[in-house]
N, C-alpha and C positions, 0 to 999 in steps of 0.2 A: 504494500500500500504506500503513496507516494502523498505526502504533508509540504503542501506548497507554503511559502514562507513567502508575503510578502516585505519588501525594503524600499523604503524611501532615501531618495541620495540625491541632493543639489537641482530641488521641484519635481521629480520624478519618481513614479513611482514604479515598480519592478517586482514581476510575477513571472514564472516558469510554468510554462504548459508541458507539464510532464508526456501524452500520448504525443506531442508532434517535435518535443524537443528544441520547442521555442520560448528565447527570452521575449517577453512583451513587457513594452514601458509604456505609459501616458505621464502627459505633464498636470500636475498638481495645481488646484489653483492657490492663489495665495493664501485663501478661508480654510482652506485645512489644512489641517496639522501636518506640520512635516517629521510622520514619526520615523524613525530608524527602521525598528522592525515589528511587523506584525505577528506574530504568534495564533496558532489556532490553539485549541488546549491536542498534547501531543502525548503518548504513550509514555510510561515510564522509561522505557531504556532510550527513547528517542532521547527526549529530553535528558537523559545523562550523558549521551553520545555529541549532542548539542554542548551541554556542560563542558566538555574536552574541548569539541572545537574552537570554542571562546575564549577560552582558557587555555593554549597549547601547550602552556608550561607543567601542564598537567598527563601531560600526555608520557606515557610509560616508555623509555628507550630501552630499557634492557634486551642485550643482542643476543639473540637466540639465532643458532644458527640454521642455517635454510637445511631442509630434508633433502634428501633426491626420493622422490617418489615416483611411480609406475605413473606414465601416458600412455591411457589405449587410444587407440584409433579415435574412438566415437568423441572423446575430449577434447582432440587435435581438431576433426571435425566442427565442434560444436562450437571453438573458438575461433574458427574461420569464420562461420557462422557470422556469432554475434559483432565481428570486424565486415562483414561484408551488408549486413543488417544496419548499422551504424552511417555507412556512408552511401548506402540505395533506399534503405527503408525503416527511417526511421520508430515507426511505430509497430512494427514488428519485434525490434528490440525492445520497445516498452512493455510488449506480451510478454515474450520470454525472460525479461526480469524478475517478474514473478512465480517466477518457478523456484522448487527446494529441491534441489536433486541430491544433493547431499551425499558427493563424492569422497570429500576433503575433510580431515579434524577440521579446520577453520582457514579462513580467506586470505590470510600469509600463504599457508601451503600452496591453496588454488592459486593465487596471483604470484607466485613461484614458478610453476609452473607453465602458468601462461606469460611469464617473461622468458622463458625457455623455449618456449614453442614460435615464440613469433620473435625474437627478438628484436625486430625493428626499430625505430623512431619508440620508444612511450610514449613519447608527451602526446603524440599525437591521437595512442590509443586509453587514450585513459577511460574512457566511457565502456568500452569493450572489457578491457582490464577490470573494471570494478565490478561490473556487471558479473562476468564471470566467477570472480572471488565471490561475491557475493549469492551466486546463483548454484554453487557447489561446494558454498561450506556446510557443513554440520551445526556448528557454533552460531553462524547467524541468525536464526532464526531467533537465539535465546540474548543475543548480547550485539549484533551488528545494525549498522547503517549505512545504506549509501548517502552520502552526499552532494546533490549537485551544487554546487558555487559558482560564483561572478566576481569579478575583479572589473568593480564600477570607478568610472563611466565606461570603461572600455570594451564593454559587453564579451570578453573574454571570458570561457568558462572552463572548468576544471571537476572530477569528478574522484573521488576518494571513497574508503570503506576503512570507515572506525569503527573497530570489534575489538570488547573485553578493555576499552580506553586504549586503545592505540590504533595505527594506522597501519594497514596490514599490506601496504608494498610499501617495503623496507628503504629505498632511496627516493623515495617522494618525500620533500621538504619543503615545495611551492603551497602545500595546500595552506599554509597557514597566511596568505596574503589574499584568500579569496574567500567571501561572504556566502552564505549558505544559503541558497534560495527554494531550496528543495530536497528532503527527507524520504528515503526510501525503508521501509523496515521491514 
């Protein structure tokens, strides 16, 4: 389930359409409040997962080191998948985010993994990345969230999975410069 988060920033106001994968802004008039951020009332682990991102100094570094674990076929597959979904159709990725397949102890391993399998550009795939961690951990269902963020005004976006208080692809350190505009849990 995706928890849109609106944020207001310099008369604008800014909302994520989760199924199309669109940031939408309108300008604000000057009679309303130009609040930071709007909040709907949010899950307990949401909102403690929120709690980290706000706070990153909160956030757990202890270095656990990466597993080498078995890729079968059908996971190589499915992360083609979710990268070919990403950049033709967007809302088809939005379906199979919601899936628990529940391959993986938790979203470190899986996004492990699929840093192994595709090693490409990341930055470029981080939506796919998170998706995946987050669509074949075990753990997330009890303790995770995707993230989607903004780095306003620049409508630049960025996508992360905080599970258990940390962030679970281990060389991502950009996420803490971008505003959370949308909760997946």
């Amino acid at each position: 389930m995706y928890h849109s988060l609106k944020y207001s920033f310099r008369g604008k106001r800014y909302r994520f359409c989760s199924v199309f994968g669109l940031l939408l802004s309108k300008k604000i008039s000057k009679n309303e409040p130009n609040l930071e951020r709007v909040c709907p009332a949010l899950p307990c682990k949401v909102s403690a997962a929120l709690a980290v991102v706000d706070d990153p100094y909160t956030v757990s570094l202890d270095g656990t080191a990466a597993k080498t674990v078995a890729v079968s076929k059908a996971v190589r597959c499915y992360g083609l998948l979710l990268i070919w979904l990403h950049r033709h159709f967007y809302p088809g990725l939005w379906l199979l985010s919601h899936l628990r397949l529940n391959v993986y102890d938790n979203a470190e391993e899986a996004i492990d993994v699929f840093c192994r399998i595709h090693p490409a550009d990341q930055k470029l795939l981080c939506l796919p990345r998170s998706v995946f961690g987050a669509t074949l951990s075990r753990r997330f269902k009890r303790e995770g969230a995707l993230f989607i963020s903004v780095f306003l005004p620049s409508h630049h976006m960025h996508a992360f999975v905080i599970e258990n208080g940390r962030n679970a692809y281990r060389s991502d350190y950009g996420w803490i410069n971008y505003t959370p505009i949308s909760i997946m849990s």
